[in-house]
C-alpha positions as CSV (number, residue, x, y, z in Angstrom):
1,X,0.0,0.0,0.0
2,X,1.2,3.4,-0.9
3,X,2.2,5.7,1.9
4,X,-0.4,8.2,3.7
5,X,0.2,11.5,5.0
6,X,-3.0,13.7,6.1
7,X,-3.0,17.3,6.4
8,X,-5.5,18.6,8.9
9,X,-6.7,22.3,8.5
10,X,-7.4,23.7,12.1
11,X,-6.6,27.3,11.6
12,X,-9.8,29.0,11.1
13,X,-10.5,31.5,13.8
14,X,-14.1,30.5,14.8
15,X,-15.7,33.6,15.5
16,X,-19.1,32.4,15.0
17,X,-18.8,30.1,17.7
18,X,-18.2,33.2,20.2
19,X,-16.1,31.0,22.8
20,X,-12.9,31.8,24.4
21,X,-12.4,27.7,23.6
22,X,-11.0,27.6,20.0
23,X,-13.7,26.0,17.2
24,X,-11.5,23.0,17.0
25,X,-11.0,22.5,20.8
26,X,-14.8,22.1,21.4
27,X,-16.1,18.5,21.9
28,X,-18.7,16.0,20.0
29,X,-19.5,13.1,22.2
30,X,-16.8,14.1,24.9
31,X,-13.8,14.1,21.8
32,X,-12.7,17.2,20.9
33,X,-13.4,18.1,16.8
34,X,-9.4,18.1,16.1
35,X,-9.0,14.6,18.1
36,X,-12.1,12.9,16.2
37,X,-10.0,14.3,12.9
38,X,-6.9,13.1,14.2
39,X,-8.6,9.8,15.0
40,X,-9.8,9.1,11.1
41,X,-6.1,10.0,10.0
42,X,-4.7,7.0,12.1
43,X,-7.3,4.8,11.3
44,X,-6.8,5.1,7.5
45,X,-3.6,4.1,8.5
46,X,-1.5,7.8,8.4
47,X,2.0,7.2,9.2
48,X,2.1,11.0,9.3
49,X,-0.4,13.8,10.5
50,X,-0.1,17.4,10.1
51,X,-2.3,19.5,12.1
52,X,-1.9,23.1,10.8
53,X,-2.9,25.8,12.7
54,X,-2.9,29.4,13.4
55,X,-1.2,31.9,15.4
56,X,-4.3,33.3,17.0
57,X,-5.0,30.1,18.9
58,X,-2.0,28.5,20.4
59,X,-3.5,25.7,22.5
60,X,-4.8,24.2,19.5
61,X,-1.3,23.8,18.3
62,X,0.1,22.5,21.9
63,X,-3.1,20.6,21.7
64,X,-2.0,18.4,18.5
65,X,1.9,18.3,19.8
66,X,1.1,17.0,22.9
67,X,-1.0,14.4,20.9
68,X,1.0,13.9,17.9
69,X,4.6,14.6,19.2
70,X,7.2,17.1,17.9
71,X,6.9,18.0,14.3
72,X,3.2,17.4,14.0
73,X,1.7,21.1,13.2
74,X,2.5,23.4,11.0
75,X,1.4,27.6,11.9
76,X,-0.2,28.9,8.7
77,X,0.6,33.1,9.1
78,X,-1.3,35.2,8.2
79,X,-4.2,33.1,7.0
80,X,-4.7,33.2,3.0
81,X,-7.4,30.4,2.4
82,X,-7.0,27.1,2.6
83,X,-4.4,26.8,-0.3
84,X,-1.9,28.8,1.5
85,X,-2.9,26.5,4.7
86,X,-2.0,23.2,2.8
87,X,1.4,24.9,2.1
88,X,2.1,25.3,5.3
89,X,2.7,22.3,6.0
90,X,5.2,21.5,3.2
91,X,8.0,21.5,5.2
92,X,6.4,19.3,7.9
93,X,6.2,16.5,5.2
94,X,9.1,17.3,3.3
95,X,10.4,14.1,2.0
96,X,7.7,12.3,1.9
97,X,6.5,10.8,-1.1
98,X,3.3,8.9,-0.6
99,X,-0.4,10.4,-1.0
100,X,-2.1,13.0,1.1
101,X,-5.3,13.5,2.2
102,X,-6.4,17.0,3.1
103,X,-9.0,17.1,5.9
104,X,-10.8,19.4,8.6
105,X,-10.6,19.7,12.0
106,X,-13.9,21.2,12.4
107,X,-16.3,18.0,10.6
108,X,-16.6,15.9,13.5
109,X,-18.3,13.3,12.0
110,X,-16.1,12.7,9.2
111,X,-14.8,9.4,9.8
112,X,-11.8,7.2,8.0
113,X,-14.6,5.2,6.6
114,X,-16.5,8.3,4.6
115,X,-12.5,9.2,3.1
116,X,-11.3,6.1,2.2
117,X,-12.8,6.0,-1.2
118,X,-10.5,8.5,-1.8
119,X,-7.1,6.2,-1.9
120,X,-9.4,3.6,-3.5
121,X,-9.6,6.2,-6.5
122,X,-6.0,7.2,-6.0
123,X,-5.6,3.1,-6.3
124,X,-7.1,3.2,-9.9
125,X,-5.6,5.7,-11.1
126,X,-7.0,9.1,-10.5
127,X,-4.6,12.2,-9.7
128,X,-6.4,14.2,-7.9
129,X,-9.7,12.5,-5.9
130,X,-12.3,14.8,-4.2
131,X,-14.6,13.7,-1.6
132,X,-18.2,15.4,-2.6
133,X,-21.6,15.1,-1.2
134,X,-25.4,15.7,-2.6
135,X,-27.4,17.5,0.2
136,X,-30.9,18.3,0.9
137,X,-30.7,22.2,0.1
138,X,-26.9,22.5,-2.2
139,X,-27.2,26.7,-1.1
140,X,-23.9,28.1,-0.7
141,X,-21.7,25.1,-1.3
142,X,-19.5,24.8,-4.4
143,X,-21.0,22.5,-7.4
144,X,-18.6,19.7,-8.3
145,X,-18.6,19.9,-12.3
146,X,-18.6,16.4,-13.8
147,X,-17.9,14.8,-17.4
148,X,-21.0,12.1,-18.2
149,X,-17.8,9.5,-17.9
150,X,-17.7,10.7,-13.9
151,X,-14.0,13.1,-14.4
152,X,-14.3,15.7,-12.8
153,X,-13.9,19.3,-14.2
154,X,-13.9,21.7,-12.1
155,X,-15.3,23.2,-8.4
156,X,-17.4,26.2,-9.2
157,X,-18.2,28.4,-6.1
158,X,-21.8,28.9,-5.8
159,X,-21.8,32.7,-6.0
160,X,-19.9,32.2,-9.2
161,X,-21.9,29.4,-10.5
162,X,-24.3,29.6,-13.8
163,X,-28.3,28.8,-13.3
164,X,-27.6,26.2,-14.8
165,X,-24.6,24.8,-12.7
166,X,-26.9,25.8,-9.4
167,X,-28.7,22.9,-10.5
168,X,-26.0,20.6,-9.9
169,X,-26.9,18.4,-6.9
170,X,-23.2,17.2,-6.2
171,X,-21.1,19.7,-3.7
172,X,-17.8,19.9,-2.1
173,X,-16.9,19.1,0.9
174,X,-12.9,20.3,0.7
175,X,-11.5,16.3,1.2
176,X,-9.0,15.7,-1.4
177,X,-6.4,13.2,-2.1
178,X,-3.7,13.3,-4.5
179,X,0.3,12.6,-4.1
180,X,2.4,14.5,-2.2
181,X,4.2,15.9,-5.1
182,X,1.1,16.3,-7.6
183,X,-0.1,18.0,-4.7
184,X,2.1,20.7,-3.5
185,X,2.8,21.4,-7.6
186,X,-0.7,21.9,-8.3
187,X,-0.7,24.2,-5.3
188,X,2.6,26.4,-6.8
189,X,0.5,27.2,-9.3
190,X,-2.8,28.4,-7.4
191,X,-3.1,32.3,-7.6
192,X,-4.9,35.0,-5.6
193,X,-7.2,36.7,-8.1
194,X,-9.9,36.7,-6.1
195,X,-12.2,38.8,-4.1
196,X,-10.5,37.9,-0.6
197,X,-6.7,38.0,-1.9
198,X,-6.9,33.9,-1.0
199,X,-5.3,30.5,-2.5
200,X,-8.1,28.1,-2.6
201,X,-7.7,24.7,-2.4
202,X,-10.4,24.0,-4.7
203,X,-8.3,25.5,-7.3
204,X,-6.4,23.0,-7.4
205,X,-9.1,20.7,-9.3
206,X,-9.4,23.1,-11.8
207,X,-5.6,23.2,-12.3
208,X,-5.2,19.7,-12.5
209,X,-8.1,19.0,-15.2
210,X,-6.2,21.7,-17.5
211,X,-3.1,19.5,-17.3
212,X,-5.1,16.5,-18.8
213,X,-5.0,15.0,-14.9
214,X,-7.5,12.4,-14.2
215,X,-9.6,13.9,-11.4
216,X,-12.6,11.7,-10.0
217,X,-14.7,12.5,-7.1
218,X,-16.7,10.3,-4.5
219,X,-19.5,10.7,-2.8
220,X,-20.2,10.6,1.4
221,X,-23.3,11.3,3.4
222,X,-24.6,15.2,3.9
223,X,-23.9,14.4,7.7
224,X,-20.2,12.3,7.8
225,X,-18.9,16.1,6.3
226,X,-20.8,18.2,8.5
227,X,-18.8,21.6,9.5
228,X,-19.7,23.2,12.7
229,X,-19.1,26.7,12.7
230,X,-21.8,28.1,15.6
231,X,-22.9,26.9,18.6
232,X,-26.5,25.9,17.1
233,X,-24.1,23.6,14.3
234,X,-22.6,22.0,17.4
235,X,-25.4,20.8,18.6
236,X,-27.0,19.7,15.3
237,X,-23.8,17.4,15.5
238,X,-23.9,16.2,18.9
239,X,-27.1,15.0,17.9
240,X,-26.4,13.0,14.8
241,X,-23.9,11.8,17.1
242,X,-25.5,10.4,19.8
243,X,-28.4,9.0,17.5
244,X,-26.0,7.0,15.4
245,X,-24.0,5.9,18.6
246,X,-27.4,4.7,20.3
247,X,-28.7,2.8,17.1
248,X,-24.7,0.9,17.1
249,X,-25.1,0.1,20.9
250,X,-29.2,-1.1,20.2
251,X,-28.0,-3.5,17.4
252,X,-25.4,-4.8,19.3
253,X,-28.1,-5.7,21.7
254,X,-28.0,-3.0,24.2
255,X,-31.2,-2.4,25.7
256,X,-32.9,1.3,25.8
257,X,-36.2,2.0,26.6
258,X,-35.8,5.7,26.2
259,X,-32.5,5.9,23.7
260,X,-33.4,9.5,23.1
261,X,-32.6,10.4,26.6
262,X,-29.6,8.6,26.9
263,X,-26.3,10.6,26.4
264,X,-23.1,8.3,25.4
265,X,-19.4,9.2,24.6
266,X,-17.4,8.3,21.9
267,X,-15.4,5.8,24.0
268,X,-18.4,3.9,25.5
269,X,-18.5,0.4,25.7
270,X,-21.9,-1.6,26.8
271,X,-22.2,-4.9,26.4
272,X,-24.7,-7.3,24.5
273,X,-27.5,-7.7,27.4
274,X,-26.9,-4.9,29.7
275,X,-29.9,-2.2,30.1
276,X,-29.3,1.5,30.1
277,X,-32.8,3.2,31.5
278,X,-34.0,6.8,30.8
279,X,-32.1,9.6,31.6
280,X,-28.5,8.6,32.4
281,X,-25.3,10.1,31.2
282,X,-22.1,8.2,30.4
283,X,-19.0,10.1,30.5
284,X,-15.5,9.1,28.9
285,X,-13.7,6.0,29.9
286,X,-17.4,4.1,30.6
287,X,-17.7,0.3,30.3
288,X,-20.5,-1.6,31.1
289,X,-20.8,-5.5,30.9
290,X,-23.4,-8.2,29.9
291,X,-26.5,-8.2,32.5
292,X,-25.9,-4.7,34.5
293,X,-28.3,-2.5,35.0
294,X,-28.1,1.6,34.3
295,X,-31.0,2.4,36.2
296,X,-32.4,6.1,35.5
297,X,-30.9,9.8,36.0
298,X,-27.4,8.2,36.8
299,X,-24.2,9.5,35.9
300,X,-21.3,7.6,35.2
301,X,-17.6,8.8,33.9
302,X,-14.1,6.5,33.9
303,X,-16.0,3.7,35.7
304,X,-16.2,-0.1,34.9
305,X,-19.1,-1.7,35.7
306,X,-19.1,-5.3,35.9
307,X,-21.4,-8.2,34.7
308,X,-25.2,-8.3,36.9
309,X,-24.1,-4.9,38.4
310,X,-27.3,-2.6,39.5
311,X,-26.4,0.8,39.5
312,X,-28.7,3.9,40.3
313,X,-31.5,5.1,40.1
314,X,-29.9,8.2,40.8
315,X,-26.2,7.0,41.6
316,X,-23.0,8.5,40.3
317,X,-19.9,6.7,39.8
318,X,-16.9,9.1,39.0
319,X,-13.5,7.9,37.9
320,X,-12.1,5.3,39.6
321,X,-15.0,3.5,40.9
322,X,-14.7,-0.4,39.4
323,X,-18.4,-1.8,40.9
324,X,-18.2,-5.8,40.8
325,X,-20.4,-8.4,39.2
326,X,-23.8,-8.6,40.8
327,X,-23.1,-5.8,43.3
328,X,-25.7,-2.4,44.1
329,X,-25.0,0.8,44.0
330,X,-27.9,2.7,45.1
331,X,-29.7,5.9,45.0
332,X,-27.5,8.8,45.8
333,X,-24.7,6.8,46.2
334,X,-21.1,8.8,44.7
335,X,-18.6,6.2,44.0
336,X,-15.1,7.7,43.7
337,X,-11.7,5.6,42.8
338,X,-13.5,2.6,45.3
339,X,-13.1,-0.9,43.6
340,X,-16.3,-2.6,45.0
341,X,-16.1,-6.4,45.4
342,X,-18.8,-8.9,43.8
343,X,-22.0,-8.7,45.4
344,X,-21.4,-5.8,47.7
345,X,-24.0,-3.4,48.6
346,X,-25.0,0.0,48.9
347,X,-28.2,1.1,48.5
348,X,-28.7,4.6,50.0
349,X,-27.5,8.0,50.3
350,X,-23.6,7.1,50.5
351,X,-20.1,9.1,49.5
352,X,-17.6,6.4,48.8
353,X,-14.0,7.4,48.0
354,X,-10.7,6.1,47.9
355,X,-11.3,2.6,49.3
356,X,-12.1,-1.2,48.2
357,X,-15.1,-2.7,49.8
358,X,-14.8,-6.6,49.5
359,X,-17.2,-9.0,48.0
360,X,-21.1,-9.0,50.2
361,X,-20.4,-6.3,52.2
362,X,-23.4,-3.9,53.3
363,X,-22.9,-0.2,53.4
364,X,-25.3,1.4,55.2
365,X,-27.7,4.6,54.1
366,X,-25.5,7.3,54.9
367,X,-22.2,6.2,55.0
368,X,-19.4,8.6,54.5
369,X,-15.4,7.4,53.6
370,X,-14.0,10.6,55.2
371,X,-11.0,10.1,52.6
372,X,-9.4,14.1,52.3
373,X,-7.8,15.6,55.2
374,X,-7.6,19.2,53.4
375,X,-4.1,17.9,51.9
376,X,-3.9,14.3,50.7
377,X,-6.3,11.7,50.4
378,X,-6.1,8.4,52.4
379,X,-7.7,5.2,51.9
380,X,-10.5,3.0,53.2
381,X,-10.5,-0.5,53.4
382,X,-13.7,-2.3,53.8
383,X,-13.5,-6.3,54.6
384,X,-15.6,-8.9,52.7
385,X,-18.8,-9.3,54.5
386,X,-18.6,-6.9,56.2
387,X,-21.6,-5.1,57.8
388,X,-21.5,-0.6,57.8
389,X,-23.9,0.6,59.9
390,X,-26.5,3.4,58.6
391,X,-24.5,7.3,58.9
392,X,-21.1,5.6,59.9
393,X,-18.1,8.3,59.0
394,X,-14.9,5.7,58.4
395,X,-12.3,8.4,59.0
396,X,-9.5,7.0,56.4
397,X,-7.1,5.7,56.7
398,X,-8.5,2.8,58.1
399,X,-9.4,-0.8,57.7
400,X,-12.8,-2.6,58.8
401,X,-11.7,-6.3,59.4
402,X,-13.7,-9.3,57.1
403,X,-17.1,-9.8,58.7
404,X,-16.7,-6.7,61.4
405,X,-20.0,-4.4,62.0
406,X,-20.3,-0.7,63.0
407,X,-23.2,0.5,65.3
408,X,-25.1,3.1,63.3
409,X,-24.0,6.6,63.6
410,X,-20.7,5.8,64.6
411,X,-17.6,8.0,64.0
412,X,-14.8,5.4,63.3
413,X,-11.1,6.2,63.2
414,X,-9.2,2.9,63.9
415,X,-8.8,-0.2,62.8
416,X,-11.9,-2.7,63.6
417,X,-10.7,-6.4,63.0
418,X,-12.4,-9.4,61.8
419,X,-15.5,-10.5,63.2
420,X,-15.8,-7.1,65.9
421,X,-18.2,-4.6,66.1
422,X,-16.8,-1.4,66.6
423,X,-19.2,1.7,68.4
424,X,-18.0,5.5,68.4
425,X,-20.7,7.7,68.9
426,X,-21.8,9.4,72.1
427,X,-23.9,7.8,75.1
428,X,-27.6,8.5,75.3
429,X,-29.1,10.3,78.0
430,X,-33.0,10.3,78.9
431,X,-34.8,13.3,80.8
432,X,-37.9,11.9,81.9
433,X,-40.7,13.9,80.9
434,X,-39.0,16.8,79.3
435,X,-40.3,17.0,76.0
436,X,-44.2,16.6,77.9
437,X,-43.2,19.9,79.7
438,X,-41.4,21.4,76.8
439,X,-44.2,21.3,74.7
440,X,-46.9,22.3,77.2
441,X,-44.7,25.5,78.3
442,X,-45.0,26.9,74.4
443,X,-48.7,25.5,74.0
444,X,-49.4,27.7,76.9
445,X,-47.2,30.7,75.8
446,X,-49.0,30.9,72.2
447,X,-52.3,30.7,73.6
448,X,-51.8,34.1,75.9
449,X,-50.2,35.8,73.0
């Protein structure tokens, strides 16, 4: 297979969006737009990835470093169209001599399967391949000019298009493919006799065709070359995001009562079998095996839960928290970096963090792991079968011995060992009759007022 480069534009400025967070640095299904790009370079196999950027927006280029390592982003400056960006990155690829693919940070749902048609053309033959689609209203986008044999012409701006050319249903989405020298030649030659002093990429097409180049387009979906510009257009694509994700996940065998209320990330893994009720929210680094239950308004994010696991309604497991097979976690129950053994229980109104509770404990309603002392956080240990007593604080770090119990409301600061029951709280006292007289003292207050 010939060598692959990609070239991923992330320079624009973004205005529309009207965030201090850079266009590319927002997120679609918890992935930022310039990491789901990067993604569909090194899945069509990339051995080299070029994120160019600009000036105005520097964490996008740490962003792709940090990601991609040294030598991985170009800085176009100043900004003349997207032309002048591909150029920038000439000297990022110099020496390499396989075929590039031109993409965009900012089309979050353009995947490595919507542009690989586009080194199948390169395959057969074609110079220059261009990735088009056919939407529901054309409007504004550039008309891809064919041949009846399929070559492709030209790219003809829609403000500069004929009435008869606005009639062409296929459009351009910017993707193109050609090799690295074809490329970068083609580009020499682009000029900025234009309105906005630019070097289009699109040019290019034209160029090539005048040079008797075989160009050939192919076609992708109106929504796997979506760009988001706005805030509105981010949300359009978080949408066709999570619908697509949830339909994957149903015909797996996922189970959804509600799917439209279920909110996934791009990394989350449910199993075949396991239910996911209304109204819960999966965060990155999720996975969920066969048989658990999700049950509704829970939150989950960096948490593995394990096979005939019941978790919720209303529970939130943050990172960390690994919940065994067949084990409850309850309502208002926060599980935080606690691995929770198989069968273990809690059911109510808990804060669990930094411990390991082993398999068929009980954690009472009301439980607190007092893990942070206002500096570092400690941990608590939490023997199998053991039994937690309803509002016990367990003030880490400290162990509760296999089989032990806590009275309820106990404060517990050392160690309890195997099989003891360990009591911290205050003794009662009992005045006789005092509430009696308490209450007939104000009775008879309020009635002479």
């Amino acid at each position: 297979m010939t060598a692959r480069a990609a070239v991923i534009l992330a320079a624009g400025q973004g205005t529309r969006m009207k965030s201090p967070t850079p266009k590319v640095l927002h997120r679609v299904g918890g992935r930022t737009m310039l990491d789901r790009a990067i993604d569909a370079a090194q899945a069509l196999g990339c051995e080299r990835i070029i994120v160019v950027a600009g000036v105005h927006s520097p964490s996008v280029a740490e962003h792709a470093a940090k990601r991609l390592g040294e030598g991985s982003v170009a800085i176009q400056d100043p900004p003349l169209g997207t032309g002048h960006a591909v150029l920038a990155a000439r000297q990022a690829l110099a020496g390499f001599e396989g075929d590039i693919v031109v993409t965009f940070a900012d089309c979050p749902l353009m995947d490595a399967e919507a542009i690989a048609p586009l080194f199948a053309l390169r395959e057969a033959g074609a110079e220059v391949a261009v990735l088009g689609f056919d939407p529901v209203v054309p409007g504004a986008y550039g008309r891809l000019i064919l041949t009846p044999s399929g070559n492709l012409l030209r790219i003809v701006e829609a403000k500069d298009a004929t009435v008869e050319e606005l009639q062409v249903k296929h459009c351009n989405s910017g993707v193109l493919a050609a090799s690295a020298q074809r490329l970068f030649d083609l580009l020499d030659q682009v000029g900025n006799s234009n309105a906005n002093g630019e070097y289009y990429l699109t040019d290019v097409i034209g160029l090539a065709h005048d040079h008797g180049l075989s160009t050939r387009a192919t076609f992708a979906s109106e929504d796997a070359v979506m760009g988001v510009n706005s805030q509105a257009e981010l949300a359009v694509a978080e949408a066709v995001f999570q619908r697509r994700r949830r339909h994957a996940l149903m015909v797996e065998g996922v189970s959804m009562s509600a799917p439209d209320t279920v909110h996934l990330c791009w990394d989350t893994q449910i199993a075949a079998g396991a239910v996911v009720e209304p109204y819960v929210v999966f965060g990155p680094g999720v996975s969920v095996e066969t048989e658990a239950v999700i049950r509704a308004f829970s939150h989950l994010e960096g948490a593995a839960v394990r096979r005939g696991a019941l978790i919720g309604p209303y529970a939130r497991l943050r990172p960390g928290a690994d919940i065994g097979e067949e084990a409850h976690i309850g309502n208002f129950v926060e599980v935080k970096k606690v691995k929770v053994g198989a069968g273990a229980k809690a059911n109510h109104l808990a804060y669990l963090g930094d411990g390991t509770i082993g398999p068929k404990a009980n954690i009472g309603a009301g439980t607190i792991f007092c893990n942070y002392d206002g500096f570092d956080k400690h941990h608590t240990e939490v023997g199998a079968g053991a039994f937690i007593g309803s509002n016990t604080a367990l003030v880490a770090p400290v162990t509760i011995g296999e089989g032990a119990m806590t009275g309820s409301g106990s404060v517990i600061t050392a160690n309890v060992a195997a099989g003891d029951l360990a009591l911290g709280r205050a003794t009662q006292t009992v005045k006789t009759g005092w509430a009696a007289r308490f209450r007939a003292l104000k009775l008879a207050r309020s009635a002479k007022r």
